[in-house]
N, C-alpha and C positions, 0 to 999 in steps of 0.2 A: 491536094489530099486533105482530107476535114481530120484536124486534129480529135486527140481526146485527152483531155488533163489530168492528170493523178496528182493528188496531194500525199504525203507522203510523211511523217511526223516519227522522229526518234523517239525515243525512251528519254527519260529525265526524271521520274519520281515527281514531286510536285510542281518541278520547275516548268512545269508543262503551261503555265503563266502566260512565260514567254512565248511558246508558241502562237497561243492563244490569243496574245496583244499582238503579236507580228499579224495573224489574220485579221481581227477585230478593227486595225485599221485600213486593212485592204478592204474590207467593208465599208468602213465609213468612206472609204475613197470611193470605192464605184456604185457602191446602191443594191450590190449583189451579195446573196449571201456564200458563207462556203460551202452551205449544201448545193445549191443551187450552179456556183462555179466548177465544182470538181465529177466527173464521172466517176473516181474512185478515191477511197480514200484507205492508205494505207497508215498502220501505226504498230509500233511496237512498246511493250509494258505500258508507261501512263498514254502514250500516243494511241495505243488499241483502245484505251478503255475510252478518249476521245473520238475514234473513229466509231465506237458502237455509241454513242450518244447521238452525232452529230448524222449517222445515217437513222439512227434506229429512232429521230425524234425529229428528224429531218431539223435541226438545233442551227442556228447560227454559231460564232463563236464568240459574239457578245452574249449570248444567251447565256452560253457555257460560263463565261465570265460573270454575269451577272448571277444565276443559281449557285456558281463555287464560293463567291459574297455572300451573298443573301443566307443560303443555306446552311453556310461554315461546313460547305463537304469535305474540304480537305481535312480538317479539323478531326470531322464526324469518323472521316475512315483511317486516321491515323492516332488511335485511342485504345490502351491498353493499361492494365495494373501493370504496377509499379513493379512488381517482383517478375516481369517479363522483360520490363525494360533492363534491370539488373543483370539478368541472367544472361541476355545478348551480350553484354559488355563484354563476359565470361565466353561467349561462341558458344553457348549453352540452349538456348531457347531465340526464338526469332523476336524481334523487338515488340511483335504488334500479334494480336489473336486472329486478326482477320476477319470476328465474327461480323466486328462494327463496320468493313467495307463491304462485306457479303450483304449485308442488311440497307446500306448506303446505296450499295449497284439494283439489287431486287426492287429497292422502291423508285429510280429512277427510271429502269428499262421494263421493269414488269415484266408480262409474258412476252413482250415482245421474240421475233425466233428470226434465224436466218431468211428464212422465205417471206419473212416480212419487208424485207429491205428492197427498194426499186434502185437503187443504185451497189459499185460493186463496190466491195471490203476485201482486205487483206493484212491479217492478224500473224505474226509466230508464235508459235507458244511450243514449249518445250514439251514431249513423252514421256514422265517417266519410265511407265510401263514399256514403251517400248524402245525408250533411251535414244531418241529423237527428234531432232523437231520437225514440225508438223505446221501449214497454215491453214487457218479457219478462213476458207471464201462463200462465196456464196453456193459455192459447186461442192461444198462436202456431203459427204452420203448421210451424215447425220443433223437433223435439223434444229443445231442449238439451241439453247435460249443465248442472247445477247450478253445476258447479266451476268451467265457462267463462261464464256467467252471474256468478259471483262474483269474481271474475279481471277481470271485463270492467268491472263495476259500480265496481267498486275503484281503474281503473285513473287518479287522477286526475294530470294533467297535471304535471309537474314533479317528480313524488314517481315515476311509474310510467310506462312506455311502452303507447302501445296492445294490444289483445290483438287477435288474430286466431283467430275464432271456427270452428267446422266450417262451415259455409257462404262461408268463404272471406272475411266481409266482417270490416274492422277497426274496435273500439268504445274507448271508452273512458268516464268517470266520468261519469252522469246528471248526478251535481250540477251542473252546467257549467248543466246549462237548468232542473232539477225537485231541487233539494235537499232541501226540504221537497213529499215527496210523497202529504200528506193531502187534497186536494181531489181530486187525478186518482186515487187511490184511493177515495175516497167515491164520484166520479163512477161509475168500473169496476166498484164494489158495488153501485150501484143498477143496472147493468147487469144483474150476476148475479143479483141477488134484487131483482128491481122489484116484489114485494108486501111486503118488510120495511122496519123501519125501522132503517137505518145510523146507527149512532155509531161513531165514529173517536177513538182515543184513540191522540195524534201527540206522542212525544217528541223535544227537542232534545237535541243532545250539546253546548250552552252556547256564548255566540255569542263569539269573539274582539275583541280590544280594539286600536285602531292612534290613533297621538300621531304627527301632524305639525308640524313647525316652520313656519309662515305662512311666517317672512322668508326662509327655504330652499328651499320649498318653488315660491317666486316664479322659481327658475331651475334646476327641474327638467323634464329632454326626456324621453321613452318610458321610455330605460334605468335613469334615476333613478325613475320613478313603479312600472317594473318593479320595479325591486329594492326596492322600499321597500313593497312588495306591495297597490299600487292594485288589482289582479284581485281579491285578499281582500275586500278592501273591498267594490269592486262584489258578490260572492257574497253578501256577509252581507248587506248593504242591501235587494237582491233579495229575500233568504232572511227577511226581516224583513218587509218588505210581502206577501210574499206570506202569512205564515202571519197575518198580522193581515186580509188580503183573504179568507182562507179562514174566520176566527171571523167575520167578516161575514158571509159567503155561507150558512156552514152552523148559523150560532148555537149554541144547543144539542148539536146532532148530535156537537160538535167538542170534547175538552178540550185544551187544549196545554197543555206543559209546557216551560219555557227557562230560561236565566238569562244574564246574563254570567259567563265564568268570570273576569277580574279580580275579582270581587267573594268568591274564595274561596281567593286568588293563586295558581290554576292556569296554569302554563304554556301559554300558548293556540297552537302552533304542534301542525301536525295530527298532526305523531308522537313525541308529547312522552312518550306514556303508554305509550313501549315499557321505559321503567326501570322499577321496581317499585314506588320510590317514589314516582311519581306514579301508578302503577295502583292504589294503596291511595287516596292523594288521591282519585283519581276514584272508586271504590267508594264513598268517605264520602261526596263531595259527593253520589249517587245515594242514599243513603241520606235524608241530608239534605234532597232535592226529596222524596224520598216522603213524609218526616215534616209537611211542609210543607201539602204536600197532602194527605194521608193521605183525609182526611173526604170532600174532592170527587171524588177518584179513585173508591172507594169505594160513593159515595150515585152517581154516576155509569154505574158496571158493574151497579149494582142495578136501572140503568131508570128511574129517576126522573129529574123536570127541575132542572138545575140549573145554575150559573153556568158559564161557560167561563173556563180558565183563562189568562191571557197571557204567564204567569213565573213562575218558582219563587218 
């Protein structure tokens, strides 16, 4: 049976580096690009707004690498006055305006639209309007642009404000319900190609690390488990069962790829890798997951059966 590959990319905020270097060197290894290796590519919050670059520009992931240097886009779309950054502190205002990433994705994807794309996608993104979420494929009834798809996917809670899309309804970040989005993209592949056999190759951008005080902790209300970022928690938990429920379900089909980033003292706060010196960090550590895996990644793309992976 002729395979079909899905790639597959979590959420991470900028750390999306790592991903990025983990593919960048599977490129320098075969000569193939990632557009060119994957029939689908799925991504949620930073992974979506990779996945509409890299189909909608048909982009290597050196490319991506090289334009997020060159252009200082991380930089460019995590840019806001001062008195917003404040107010966030306070769970008052979202830390960033948005304008500068709306402006950032418009010039990168243009008009590009969903019917533009020759390979398939699969995006979550949260409803407000209709308090659900929802994926952007290529089979929606309405013909996106790209850059509001990316805007949208990106837009997570506290970091960004909602977007408001052409159809009038307001989204914001998938991750909220689907962060790791390799099962409902396996699922949507067997959809599109019900006589092939799907493999899914699902990278993490490395799970965040939280230290509570027990004896402190005994007299903390909302605001305290707020600020001390109990949401986090819950996401990554979720984010953690679910990709361990999906090497169940799909066994083989599936390799993952994670780690924690404490274990390589990355700064684990989502927009940490807009400095340079930590966007070099996160290149090595991707470099590092690749080397690691090198053999399974590899014996894996080839078609053969082989172990799945659960960690860098």
């Amino acid at each position: 049976m002729q395979s079909r590959f899905v790639l597959s990319l979590d959420g991470g905020g900028s750390h999306l580096l790592i991903q990025l270097s983990v593919l960048a060197s599977l490129e320098a290894e075969t000569g193939i690009s990632v557009y060119d290796q994957f029939d689908m590519v799925a991504g949620s919050s930073s992974g979506g707004m990779m996945a509409c670059l890299i189909l909608g520009r048909a982009m290597s992931a050196s490319a991506i690498v090289h334009m997020i240097q060159q252009e200082k886009l991380l930089e460019s779309m995590m840019t806001g006055h001062w008195m917003n950054r404040l107010l966030s502190r306070l769970h008052l205002r979202p830390k960033y305006s948005g304008v500068s990433k709306n402006r950032v994705l418009q010039r990168e994807l243009g008009h590009l639209r969903l019917s533009s794309l020759d390979k398939s996608l699969f995006i979550p993104c949260f409803n407000l309007n209709r308090d659900q979420l929802e994926i952007f494929t290529n089979h929606c009834r309405e013909n996106f642009l790209l850059s509001e798809i990316a805007d949208a996917c990106t837009a997570a809670p506290s970091f960004y404000p909602p977007v408001q899309m052409e159809d009038g309804g307001w989204r914001i970040d998938g991750g909220v319900g689907m962060n790791n989005p390799a099962l409902g993209a396996y699922l949507h592949a067997q959809e599109v190609w019900p006589d092939h056999d799907i493999k899914v190759l699902s990278i993490g951008s490395g799970w965040r690390s939280f230290v509570f005080d027990g004896t402190e902790a005994c007299a903390y209300g909302g605001m305290q488990w707020s600020i001390k970022g109990i949401a986090s928690v819950i996401l990554r938990e979720k984010m953690i069962a679910n990709a361990r429920m999906t090497e169940a379900i799909l066994g083989e089909h599936v390799l993952y790829i994670n780690d924690y980033l404490k274990n390589y003292a990355m700064p684990d706060h989502m927009d940490s890798a807009n400095h340079p010196d930590n966007q070099r960090k996160s290149l090595e550590i991707g470099r590092l997951w690749y080397a690691r895996n090198r053999d399974r990644i590899l014996e894996w793309l080839s078609g053969h059966s082989g172990n799945t992976v659960s960690a860098a």
